[in-house]
C-alpha positions in Angstrom: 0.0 0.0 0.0 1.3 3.5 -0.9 0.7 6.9 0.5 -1.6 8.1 3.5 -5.2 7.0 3.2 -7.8 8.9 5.2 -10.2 6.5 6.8 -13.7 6.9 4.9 -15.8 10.1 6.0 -13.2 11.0 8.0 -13.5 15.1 8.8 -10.7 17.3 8.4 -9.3 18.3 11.7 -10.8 15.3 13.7 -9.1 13.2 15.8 -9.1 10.6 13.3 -6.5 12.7 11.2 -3.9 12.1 13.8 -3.8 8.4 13.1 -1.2 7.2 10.8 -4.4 5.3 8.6 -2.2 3.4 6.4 -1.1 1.9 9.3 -4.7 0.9 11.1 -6.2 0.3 7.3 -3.6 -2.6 7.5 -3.9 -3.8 11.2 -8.0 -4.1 10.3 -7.4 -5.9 7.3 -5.4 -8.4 9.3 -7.9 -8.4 12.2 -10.8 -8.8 9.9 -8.5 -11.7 8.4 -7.9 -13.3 11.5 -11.9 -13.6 12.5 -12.9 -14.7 9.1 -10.8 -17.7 10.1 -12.7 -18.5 12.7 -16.3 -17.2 11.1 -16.5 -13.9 13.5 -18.5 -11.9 11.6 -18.3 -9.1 14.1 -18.1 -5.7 12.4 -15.4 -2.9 13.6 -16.2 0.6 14.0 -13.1 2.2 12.4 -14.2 5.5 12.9 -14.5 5.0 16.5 -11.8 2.9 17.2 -9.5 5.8 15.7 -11.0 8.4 17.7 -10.2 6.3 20.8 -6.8 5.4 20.4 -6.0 9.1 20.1 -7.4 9.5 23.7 -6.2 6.6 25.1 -2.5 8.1 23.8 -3.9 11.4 25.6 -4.1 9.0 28.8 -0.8 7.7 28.0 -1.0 4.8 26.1 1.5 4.4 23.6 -0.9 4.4 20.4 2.0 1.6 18.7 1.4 -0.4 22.3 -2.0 -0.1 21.9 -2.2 -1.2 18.5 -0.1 -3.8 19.3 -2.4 -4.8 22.4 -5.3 -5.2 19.5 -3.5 -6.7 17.2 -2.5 -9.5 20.0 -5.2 -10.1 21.5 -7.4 -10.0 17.9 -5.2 -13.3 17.1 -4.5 -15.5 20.8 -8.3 -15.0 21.6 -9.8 -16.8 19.0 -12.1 -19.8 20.0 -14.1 -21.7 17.3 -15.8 -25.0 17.7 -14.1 -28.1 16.4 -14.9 -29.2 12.8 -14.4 -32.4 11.0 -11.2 -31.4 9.9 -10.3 -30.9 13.5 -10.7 -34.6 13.6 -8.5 -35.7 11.3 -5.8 -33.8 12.7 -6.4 -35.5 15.9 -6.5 -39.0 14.2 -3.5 -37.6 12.2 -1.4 -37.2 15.7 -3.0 -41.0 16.7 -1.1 -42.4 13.4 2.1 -40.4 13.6 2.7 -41.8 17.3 1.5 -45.6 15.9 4.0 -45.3 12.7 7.4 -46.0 14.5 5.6 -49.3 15.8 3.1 -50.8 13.7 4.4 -48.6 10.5 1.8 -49.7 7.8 -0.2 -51.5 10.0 -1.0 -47.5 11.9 -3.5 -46.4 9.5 -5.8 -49.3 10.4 -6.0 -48.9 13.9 -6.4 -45.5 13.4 -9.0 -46.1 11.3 -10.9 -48.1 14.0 -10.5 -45.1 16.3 -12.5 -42.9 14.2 -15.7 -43.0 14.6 -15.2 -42.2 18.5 -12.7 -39.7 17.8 -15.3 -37.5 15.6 -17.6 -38.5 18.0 -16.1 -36.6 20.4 -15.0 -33.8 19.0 -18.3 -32.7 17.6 -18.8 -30.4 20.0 -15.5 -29.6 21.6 -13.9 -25.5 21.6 -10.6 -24.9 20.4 -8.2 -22.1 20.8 -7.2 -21.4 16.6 -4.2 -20.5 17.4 -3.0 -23.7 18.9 -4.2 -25.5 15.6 -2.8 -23.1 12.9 0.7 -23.9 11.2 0.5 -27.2 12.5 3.5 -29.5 10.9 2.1 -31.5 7.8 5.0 -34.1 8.0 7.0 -36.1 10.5 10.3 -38.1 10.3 10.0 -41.7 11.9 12.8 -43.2 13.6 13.6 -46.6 12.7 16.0 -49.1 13.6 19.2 -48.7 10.9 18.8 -51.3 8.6 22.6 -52.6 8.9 24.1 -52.6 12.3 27.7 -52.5 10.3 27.0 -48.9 9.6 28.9 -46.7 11.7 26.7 -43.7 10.8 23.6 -44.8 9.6 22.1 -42.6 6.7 18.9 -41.0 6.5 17.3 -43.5 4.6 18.4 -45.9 6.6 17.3 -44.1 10.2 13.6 -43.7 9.6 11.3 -42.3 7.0 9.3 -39.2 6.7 5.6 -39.4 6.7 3.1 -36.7 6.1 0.3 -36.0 9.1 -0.6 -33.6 10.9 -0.5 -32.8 14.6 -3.4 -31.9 17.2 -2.2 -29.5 19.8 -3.8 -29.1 23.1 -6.1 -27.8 24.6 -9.2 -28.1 24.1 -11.6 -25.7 25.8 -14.5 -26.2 28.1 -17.8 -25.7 25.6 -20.6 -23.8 27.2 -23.9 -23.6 25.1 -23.9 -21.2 22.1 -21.6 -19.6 20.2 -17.9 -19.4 20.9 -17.2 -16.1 22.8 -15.5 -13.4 21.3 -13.6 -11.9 24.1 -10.7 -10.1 22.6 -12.0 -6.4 22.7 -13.0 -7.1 26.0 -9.4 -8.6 26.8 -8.2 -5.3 24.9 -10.2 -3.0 27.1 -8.7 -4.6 30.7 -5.4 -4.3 28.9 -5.7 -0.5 28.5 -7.3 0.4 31.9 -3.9 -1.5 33.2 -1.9 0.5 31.0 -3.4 3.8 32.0 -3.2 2.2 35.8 0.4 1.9 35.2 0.9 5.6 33.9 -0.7 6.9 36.8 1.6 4.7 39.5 0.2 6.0 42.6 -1.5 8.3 41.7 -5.6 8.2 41.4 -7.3 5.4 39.3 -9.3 5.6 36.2 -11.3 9.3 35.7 -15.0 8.9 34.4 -13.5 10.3 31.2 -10.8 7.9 30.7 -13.3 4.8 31.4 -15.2 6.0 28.6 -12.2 6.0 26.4 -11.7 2.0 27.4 -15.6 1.3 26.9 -16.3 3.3 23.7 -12.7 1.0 22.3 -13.9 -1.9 23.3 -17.6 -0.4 21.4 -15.3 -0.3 18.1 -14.3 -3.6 17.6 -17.5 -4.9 18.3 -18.7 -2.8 15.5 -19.7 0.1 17.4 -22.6 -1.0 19.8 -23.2 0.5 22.6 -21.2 -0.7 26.2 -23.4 -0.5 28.8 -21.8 0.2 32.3 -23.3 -2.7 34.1 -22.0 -5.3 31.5 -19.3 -3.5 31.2 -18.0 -3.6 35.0 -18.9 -7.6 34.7 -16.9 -8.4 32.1 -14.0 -6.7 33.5 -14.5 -8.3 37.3 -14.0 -11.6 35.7 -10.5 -10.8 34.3 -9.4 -9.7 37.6 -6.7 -12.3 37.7 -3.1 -12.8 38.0 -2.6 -13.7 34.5 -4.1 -10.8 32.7 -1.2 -8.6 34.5 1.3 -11.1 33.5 0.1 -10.8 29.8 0.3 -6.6 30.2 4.2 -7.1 31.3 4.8 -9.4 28.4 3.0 -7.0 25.9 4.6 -4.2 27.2 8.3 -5.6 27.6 7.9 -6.9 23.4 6.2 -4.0 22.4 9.5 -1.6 23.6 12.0 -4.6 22.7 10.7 -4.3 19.1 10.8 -0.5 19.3 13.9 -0.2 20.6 15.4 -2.5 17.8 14.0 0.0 15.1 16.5 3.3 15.9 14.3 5.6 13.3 11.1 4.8 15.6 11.5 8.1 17.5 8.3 7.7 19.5 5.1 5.2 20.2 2.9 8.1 18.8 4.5 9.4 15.8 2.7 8.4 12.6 3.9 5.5 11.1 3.2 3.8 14.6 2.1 -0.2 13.6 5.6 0.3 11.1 7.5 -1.5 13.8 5.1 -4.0 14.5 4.0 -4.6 10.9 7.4 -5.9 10.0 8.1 -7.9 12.6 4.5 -9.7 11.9 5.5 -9.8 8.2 8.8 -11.6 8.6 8.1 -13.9 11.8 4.6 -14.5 12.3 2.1 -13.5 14.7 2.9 -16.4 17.0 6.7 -15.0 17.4 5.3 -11.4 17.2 2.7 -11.6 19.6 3.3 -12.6 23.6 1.6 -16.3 23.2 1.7 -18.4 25.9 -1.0 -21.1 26.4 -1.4 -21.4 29.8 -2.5 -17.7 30.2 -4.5 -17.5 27.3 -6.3 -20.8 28.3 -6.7 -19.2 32.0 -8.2 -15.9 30.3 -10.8 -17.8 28.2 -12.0 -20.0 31.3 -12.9 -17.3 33.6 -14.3 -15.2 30.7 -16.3 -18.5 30.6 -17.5 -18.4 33.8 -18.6 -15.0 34.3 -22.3 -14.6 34.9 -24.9 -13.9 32.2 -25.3 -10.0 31.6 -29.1 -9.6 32.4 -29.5 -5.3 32.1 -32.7 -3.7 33.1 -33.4 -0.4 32.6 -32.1 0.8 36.0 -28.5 -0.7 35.1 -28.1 1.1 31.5 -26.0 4.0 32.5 -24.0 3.5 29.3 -22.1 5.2 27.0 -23.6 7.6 24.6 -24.8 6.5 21.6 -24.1 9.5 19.4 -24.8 8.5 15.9 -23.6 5.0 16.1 -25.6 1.5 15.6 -28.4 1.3 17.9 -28.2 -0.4 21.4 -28.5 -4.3 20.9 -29.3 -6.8 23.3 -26.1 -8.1 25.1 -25.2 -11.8 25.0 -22.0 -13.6 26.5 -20.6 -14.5 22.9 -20.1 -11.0 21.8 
């Protein structure tokens, strides 16, 4: 992509101009990339999203930490529900561990497995990113063929066999569609950040919590947060693990800046450059602060949180200005 694009309808002198838009146009494409893989059809409100950041920096949050923050947590927190090709990565994993004993003989037992395997995983959750660039072949060890070999070659060590791998874990299903918790995982993220800013000093403004509901509004396509659903959500993240995941953002995000000696600053324009090539050349899961055990901690007690039943007493909530309409909450969005 060359030159500056504006993001549509975007007025002149808004916040919006502020943003380095080639920059987000690219980080939404990516986002929107990553939940088409998983069939998140959940819209982003682009104009909104914008306007936040540049408050959130006003608070601040590094706009290039927070863009990494969405970025992130757009890719670890992706649950879908297992599919039959889920399956047959499972009953792949099942062979490849059979082939150094039974060798041709693996695919039949395999085969009897089956039928209980896609059984079972019929209705099973699964983090995507634990079964994305999964290895498509594996190299069997063998006894060598000739103990008078002194270095036995590689065609007489093993064999390479094509399969691929099922990684753990799977997930805990609760009824309905698969959550989609990373703007909500994005807006606990931020109110740390500010938190940390701020040291001793006094927590969260009114103001300032607006900024962190109306971005978490954005990328779920601009409805409207209300307070009481919004103060759930959060209570259920209230664990150690989402303040280890802050450190590790944080302590990446400033590794990869300082590596770049023309980034001068987190809020010049040009601010996902940094992050953008090191997504480019090493992938997001050596980009991005992965670690299973705290994303698979974050997803459980997201899972457990109570229902969000609002009345009308509860819907102190952000203003709607002139975006979407207020929609009836639900724990998968």
């Amino acid at each position: 992509m060359s030159g500056r694009k504006a993001l549509p309808n975007s007025p002149k002198g808004s916040d919006g101009d502020r943003i380095d838009h080639e920059g987000l146009g690219w980080a939404l494409t990516k986002i929107r990339e990553w939940r088409g893989a998983v069939e998140n059809r959940t819209k982003i409100d682009d104009q909104l999203l914008a306007k936040q950041i540049v408050r959130l920096a006003e608070s601040g949050v590094q706009e290039s930490l927070l863009g990494f923050v969405i970025l992130g947590c757009e890719w670890m927190f992706r649950l879908r529900t297992s599919g039959p090709r889920d399956a047959e990565i499972v009953l792949s994993q099942i062979e490849s561990r059979l082939l150094p004993v039974l060798h041709e003989h693996a695919w039949l037992v395999t085969e009897a497995l089956a039928p209980r395997v896609r059984k079972l995983l019929k209705t099973q959750r699964v983090l995507a990113p634990e079964w994305e660039d999964t290895p498509s072949k594996v190299f069997v060890v063998t006894d060598p063929r000739s103990v008078d070999d002194d270095v036995p070659s590689a065609d007489n060590a093993g064999y390479v066999s094509p399969v691929r791998t099922r990684p753990d874990p799977l997930i805990r299903a609760r009824r309905g569609p698969a959550p989609k918790l990373a703007p909500w995982i994005v807006g606990a993220i931020a109110e740390r950040l500010i938190d940390k800013q701020k040291g001793d000093g006094p927590r969260l403004t009114s103001g300032e919590q607006e900024s962190v509901m109306e971005l978490v509004s954005a990328l779920v396509g601009g409805r409207a947060i209300d307070r009481h659903e919004y103060v759930v959500r959060r209570r259920c993240l209230q664990v150690q693990e989402l303040d280890n995941l802050v450190g590790r953002f944080k302590s990446s995000h400033d590794l990869f800046v300082s590596w770049n000696t023309q980034e001068a600053s987190g809020n010049d324009a040009g601010w996902f450059r940094v992050v953008r090539v090191r997504l480019e050349e090493f992938g997001p899961r050596d980009t991005f602060p992965y670690d299973l055990p705290t994303v698979t901690r974050l997803v459980e007690v997201y899972g457990t949180q109570p229902r969000v039943n609002r009345t009308s007493s509860d819907r102190a909530s952000v203003p709607k200005s002139s975006r979407s309409g207020r929609l009836k909450s639900d724990w998968s969005s």
